[in-house]
N, C-alpha and C positions, 0 to 999 in steps of 0.2 A: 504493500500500500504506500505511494509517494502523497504528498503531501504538500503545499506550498507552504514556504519559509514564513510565510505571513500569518498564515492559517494555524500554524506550528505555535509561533507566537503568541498569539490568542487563547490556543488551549493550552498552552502553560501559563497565561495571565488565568486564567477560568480556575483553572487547578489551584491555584495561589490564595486566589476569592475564596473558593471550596474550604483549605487548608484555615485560613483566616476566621472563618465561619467556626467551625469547629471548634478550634483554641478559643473564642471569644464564649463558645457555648459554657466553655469550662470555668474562663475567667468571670464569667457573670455568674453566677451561680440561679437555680429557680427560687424566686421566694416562697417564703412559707406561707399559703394562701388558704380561706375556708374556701372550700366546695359548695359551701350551703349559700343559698342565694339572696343578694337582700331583701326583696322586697316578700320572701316566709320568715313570718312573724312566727319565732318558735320559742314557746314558752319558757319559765327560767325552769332550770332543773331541781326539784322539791327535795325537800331538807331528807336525807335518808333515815327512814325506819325500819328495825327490825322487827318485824313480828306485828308491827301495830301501824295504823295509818298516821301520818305525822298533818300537825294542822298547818303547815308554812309549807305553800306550794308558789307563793308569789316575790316577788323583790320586792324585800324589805323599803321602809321609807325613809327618801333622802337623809344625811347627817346633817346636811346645811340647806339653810333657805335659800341663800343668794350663793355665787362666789365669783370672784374675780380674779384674774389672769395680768400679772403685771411681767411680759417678756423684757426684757433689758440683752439688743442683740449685743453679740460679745462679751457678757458678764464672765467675769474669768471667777473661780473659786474664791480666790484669795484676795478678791476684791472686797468681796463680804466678809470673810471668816478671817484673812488677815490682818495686817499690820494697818492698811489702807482701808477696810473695813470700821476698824477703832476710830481711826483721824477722822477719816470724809462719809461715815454712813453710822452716826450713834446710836441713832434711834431703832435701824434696823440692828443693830448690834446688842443694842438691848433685850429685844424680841426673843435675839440667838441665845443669849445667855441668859434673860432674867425672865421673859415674858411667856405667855400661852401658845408656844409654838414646835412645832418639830423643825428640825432644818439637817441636810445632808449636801451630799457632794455626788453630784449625776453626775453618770458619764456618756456621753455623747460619743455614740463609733462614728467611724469616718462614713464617707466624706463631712469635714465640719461645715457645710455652709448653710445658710439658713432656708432654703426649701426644704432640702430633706429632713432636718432638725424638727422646722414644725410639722412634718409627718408622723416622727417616731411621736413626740409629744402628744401629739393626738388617734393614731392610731395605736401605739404599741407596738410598730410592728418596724423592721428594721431596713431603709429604704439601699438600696444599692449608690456605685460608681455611675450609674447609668443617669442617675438623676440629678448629676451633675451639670449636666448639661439643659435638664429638662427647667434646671434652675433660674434659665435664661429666659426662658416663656413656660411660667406653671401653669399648666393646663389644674383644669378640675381634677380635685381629687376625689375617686370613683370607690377607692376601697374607703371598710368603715369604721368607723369613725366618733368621736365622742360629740364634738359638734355635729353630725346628722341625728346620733343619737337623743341628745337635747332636743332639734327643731320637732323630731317626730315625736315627742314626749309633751311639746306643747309649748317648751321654755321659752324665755326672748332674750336674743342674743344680740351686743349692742359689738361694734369694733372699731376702734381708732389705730391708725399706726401702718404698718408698713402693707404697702397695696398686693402682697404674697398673697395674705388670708384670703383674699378677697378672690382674688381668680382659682384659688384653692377650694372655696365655698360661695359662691358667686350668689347664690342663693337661699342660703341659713343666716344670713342678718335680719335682723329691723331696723338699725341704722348702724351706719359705718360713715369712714373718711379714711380714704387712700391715702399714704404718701407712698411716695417714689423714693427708690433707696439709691436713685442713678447716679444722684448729684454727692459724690463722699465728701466734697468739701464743707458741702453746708452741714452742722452737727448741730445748730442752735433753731432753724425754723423747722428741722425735720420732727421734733421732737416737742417745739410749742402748737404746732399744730393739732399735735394728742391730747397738751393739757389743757387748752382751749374749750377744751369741750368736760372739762371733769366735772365745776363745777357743778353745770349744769346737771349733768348728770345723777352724781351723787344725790342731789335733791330729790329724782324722783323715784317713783317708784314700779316702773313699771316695766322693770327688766331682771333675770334672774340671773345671766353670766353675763359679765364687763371681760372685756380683752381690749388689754393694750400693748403694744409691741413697739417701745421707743428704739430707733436707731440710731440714735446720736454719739452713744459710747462707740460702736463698733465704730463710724466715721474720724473719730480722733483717731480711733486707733490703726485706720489704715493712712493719715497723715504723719503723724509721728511717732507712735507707738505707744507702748501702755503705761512709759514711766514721763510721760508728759503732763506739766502740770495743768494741762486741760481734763486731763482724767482726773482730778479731785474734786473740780470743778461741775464736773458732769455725776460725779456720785455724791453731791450735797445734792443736787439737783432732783435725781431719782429719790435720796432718801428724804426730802421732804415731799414728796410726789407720795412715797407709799407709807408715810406721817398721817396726808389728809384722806386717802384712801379708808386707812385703820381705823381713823376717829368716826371717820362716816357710818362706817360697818357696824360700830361698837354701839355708835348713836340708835341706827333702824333695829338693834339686838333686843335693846329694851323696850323699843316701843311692838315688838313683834315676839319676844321670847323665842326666839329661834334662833342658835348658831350661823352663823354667816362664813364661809374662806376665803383668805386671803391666796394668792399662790405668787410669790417672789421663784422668777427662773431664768434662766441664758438661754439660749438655742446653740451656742456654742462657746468657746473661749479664744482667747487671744496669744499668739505668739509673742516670742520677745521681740520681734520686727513688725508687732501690729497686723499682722495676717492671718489668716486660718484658711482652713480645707483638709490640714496633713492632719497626723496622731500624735498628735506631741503631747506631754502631758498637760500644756499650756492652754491647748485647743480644745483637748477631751475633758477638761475637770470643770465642772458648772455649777454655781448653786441653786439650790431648790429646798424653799424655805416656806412650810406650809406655816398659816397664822391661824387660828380659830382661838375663841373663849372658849369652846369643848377640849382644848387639849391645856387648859389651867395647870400651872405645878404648883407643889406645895411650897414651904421655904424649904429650902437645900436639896429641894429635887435638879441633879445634876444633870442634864441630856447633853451625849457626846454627840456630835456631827457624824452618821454613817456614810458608807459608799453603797450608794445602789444605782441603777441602768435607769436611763434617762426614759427610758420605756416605759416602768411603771408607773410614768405618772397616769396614763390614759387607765389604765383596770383603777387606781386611786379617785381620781374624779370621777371616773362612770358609779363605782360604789359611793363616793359621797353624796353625786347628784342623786342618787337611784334611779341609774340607769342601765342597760344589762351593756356589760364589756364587750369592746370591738373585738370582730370574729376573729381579727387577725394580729391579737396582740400576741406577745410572746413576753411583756411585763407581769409581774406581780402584784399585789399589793401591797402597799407601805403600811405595816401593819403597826406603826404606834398610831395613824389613824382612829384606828377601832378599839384598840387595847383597852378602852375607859368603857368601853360598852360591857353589857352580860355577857358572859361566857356563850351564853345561846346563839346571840347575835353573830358576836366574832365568827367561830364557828361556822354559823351562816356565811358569811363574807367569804370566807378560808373555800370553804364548800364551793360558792360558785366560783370562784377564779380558777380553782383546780379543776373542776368539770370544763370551762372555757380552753384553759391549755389542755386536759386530754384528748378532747376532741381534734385542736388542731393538731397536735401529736399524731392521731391518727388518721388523718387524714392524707398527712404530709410523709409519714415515716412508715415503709410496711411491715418491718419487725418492732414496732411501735410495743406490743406486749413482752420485749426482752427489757424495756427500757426502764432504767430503776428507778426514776421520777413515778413512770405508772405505775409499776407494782408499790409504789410508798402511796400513790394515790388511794387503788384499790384497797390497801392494807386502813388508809385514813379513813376510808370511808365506812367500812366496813365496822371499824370502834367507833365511828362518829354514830348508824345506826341504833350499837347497844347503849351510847350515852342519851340519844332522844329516847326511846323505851324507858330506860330509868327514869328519866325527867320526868316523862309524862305519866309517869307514876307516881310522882310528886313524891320521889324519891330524893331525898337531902345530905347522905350522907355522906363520910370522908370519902365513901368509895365511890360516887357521884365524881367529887371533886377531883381525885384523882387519876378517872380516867378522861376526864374532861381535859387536862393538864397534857394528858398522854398524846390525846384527838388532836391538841394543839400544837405538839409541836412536828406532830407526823404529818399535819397538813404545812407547817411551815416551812419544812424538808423534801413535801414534795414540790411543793411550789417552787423553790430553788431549784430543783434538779432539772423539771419538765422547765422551765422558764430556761436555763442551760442548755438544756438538750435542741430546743428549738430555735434559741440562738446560734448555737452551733450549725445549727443544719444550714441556715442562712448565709454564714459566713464560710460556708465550707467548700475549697474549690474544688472541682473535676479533675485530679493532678492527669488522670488517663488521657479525658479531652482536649487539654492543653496540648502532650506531649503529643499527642496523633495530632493536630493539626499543625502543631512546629517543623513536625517530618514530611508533612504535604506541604507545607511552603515550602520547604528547602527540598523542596522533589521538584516543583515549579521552577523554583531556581536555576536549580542545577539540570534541568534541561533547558533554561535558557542558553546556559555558559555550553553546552552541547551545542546548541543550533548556532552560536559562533564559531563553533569549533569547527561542526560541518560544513559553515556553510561556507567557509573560509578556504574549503578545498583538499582537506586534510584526507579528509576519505572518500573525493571524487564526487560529490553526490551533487554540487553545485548548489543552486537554490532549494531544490526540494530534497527535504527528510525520509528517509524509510522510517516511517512512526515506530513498527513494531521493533526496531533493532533498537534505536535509539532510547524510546523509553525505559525497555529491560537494561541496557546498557547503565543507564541512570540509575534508576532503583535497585537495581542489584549492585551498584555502587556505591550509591551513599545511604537509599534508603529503608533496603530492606531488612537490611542485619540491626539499624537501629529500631527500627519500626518493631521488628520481632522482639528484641530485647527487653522496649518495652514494655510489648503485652506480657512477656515471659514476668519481669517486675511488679506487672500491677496481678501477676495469675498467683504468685510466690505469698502477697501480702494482702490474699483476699478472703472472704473468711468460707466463699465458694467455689467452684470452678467456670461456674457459666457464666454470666455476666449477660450483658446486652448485649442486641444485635447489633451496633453496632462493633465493639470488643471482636466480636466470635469475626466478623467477615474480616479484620483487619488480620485479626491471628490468622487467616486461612491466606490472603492476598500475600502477606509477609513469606509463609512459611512454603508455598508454593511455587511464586516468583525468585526470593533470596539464594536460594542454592543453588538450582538450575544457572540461574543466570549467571551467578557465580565461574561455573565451566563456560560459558559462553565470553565473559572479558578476558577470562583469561587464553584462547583458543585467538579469539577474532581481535582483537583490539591492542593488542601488541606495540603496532606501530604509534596507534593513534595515539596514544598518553605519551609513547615518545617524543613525537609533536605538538603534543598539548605544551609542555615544560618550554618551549619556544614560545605558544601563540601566547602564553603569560603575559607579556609584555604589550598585547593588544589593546590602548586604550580602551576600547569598548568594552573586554572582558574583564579589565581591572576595574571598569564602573559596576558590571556584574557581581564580580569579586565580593566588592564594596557592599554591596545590594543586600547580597550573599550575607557574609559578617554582620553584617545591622541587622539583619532581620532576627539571626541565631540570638544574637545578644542580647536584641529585646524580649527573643522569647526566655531566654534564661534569667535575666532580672524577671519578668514579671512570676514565673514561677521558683524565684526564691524570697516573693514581698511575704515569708514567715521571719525572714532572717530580720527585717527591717520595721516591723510595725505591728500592735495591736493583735491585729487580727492573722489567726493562722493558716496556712498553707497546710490539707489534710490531706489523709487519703480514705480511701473510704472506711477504711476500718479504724481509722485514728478516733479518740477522744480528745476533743481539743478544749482549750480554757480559755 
């Protein structure tokens, strides 16, 4: 079969694309997504009974009446909780240490920028690399969500501040005000534009979640970075912002007898050069500082600052609002939250978040019943029925109490594990897909550097290719013995033999092609590599060459970003942290 040199060309660009495809299948990973569809309304899952019918088959009712959402883009940790926290922000500093509040240190996976950021925060769910880009025009966001959850629950949702939200839920407000975060220089009118409207606001009454998202800090900081004295500046700024917020809350508390939240949070952190996107500890550490009169301490009740995943806030607010958690969270609950409730309650809470992540668990995972998150699930749940049977025998005694104790820490345990497990799976690359599409580009390649060789006169053939000599000639030179090696790697380190169809055809292409052809370069091709070590020096094949080496090298950085960052590089059998 001859072939024209052009034609040649093309189906090694095709093959490249192919090769391209592949590796990017691997590098993007699939999200972890429910199945179940939104608009089935499927009821909450009812408190487990043993032996008897239990009366709580419904979600429990809201912790708080109102709450409000103060973003602050860029908020670094240690803006709050540090040194710079004490000097430029007292009052919230107060709150940290003296007042009715909880506060922790979230951590935001990459990419740090602020589209994805307010996804996790509202979904739970952990957005990819891909949405990096999608950062630049945010279409609607279509998975669910604690803001759909709210509109469809009847609440009224007010928003000022950065115009993200707004093309992210284009349609869950009652009133908003966009800004534009285009202009980085301006950090002073991006952010009076918000407070312009607070007053107002606070006065009435006739909204249940406030969301503000000032961008002003993050704007200093991409001017001069974060040890400029316009960042002390801009954190009196915010901390007398969520001063009048507080008083307001505290005010409508009494006249309403009802809890109201406050929620202090970053969507990201800041480098020491004022930038974000990478994993630095800089970028990923955020604060998230709940405020309510429900979470009162005594005097010398100490609360330390914990580390938990920027994730949990969505299962957090959907249980404070009392609303059922987004299908596709992989957050937990922050359970000093609830800890001041009944044991019955808590429990409650514990119960549905773990019924939420097994579900996605199974949906996503097919050995999902090997996984020890579930079996801690099934094991919670199962002591969580014998402690509603006692209750509701108005049973009181120590041994009530103690296995109530027991119920709690086994749902606490699993919810860690399953909330792990299902992050992992998100962050988990295809190290197989990667590597098969690396050896299809450099198959592309290297029958480019082929069709110069031929066509160069080397083996008579002039402009057109003998397809079948040439491509065995290629792949049984560079690509099949890696190609095979491969699968042999990924068959050594798997916990089965079969794998996908994918896997099985490459092992069979490899192991078919490799050897044979093998006899055939070394019989036929003799002279040609003689001649090749000459046409080296052929501009055009040194632009090849080049072509060649950059592509290897990117594909070898990106499958060793375990060595470099956060998140790890697995394989399929790995357990990654």
């Amino acid at each position: 079969m001859r072939l024209g040199s052009g034609a040649f060309a093309a189906t090694c660009v095709a093959i490249e694309v192919v090769g391209v495809a592949i590796f990017l299948r691997g590098f993007f990973p699939a999200p972890v997504r429910s199945s179940r569809t939104e608009d089935k309304l499927e009821p909450p899952a009812p408190e487990p009974a043993a032996g008897t019918s239990s009366n709580w088959t419904k979600l429990p009712p809201p912790l708080f009446s109102k709450a409000v959402i103060v973003l602050i883009d860029a908020l670094r940790d240690d803006f709050v909780f540090g040194s710079k926290g004490v000097k430029y922000m007292p009052y919230t500093t107060y709150l940290v240490e003296k007042g009715a509040s909880h506060s922790f240190v979230a951590e935001a996976k990459p990419p740090t920028v602020t589209m994805p950021r307010i996804k996790a925060l509202m979904t739970g769910s952990l957005p990819g690399f891909v949405d990096v880009i999608r950062n630049l025009n945010s279409p609607e966001l279509l998975e669910d969500n604690v803001i759909r959850q709210a509109k469809a629950a009847g609440k009224r949702i007010i928003f000022y501040g950065d115009e993200t939200w707004v093309k992210l839920f284009p349609k869950h407000f009652m009133e908003y005000d966009g800004t534009t975060s285009f202009f980085v220089s301006d950090y002073t009118e991006v952010d009076n534009n918000v407070t312009r409207h607070l007053d107002r606001v606070l006065k009435r009454g006739d909204w249940d979640i406030l969301i503000l998202h000032y961008l002003g800090l993050d704007h200093i900081g991409h001017i001069s970075g974060p040890n400029n004295p316009l960042i002390g500046h801009k954190l009196r700024e915010m901390d007398s912002i969520l001063m009048k917020i507080h008083a307001s809350l505290l005010s409508k508390e009494r006249e309403t007898l009802s809890p109201n939240l406050l929620v202090l949070c970053g969507d990201h952190g800041m480098s020491e050069s004022g930038s974000h996107g990478a994993s630095s500890k800089e970028e990923v550490s955020t604060p998230l500082i709940l405020i309510s009169s429900a979470f009162e301490r005594r005097p010398g009740d100490i609360r330390h600052t914990k580390h938990v995943q920027q994730t949990d806030l969505a299962a957090t607010l959907a249980i404070g609002l009392g609303l059922p958690i987004p299908k596709d969270s992989v957050g937990s609950l922050l359970f000093p939250v609830v800890e001041g409730k009944p044991i019955r309650e808590q429990l409650r809470f514990l119960h549905l978040n773990t019924v939420q992540l097994s579900k996605l668990l199974q949906e996503n995972v097919p050995s999902y019943e090997k996984d020890p998150g579930f079996e801690q699930f099934k094991m919670a749940e199962r002591l969580h029925g014998n402690w509603v049977k006692l209750h509701l025998e108005e049973n009181n005694s120590d041994v009530l109490i103690g296995l109530g104790t027991k119920v709690l820490r086994q749902y606490l345990g699993a919810l860690k594990t399953l909330s792990l497990s299902l992050s992992t799976q998100v962050a988990q690359y295809d190290i197989y897909s990667m590597a098969v599409g690396t050896v299809v580009v450099l198959e592309g390649n290297s029958n480019n550097i082929a069709t110069i060789d031929v066509s160069a006169g080397f083996v008579g053939l002039d402009t057109y290719m003998e397809v079948p000599a040439t491509f065995l000639t290629v792949f049984g030179t560079y690509v099949g013995p890696v190609l095979w090696a491969s699968h042999l790697a990924h068959f050594l380190s798997s916990e089965t033999s079969s794998g996908s169809a994918l896997r099985c055809a490459c092992f069979c292409y490899a192991l078919i092609c490799s050897v044979p052809v093998a006899t055939y370069i070394i019989l036929v091709t003799s002279l040609r590599y003689h001649l090749f070590i000459w046409s080296v020096f052929s501009p055009k094949l040194l632009y090849e060459g080049m072509h060649l080496l950059i592509t290897a090298a990117l594909c070898v950085l990106f499958t060793a970003m375990d060595q470099s960052g956060p998140t790890r590089v697995c394989l399929k059998t790995d357990t990654c942290s």
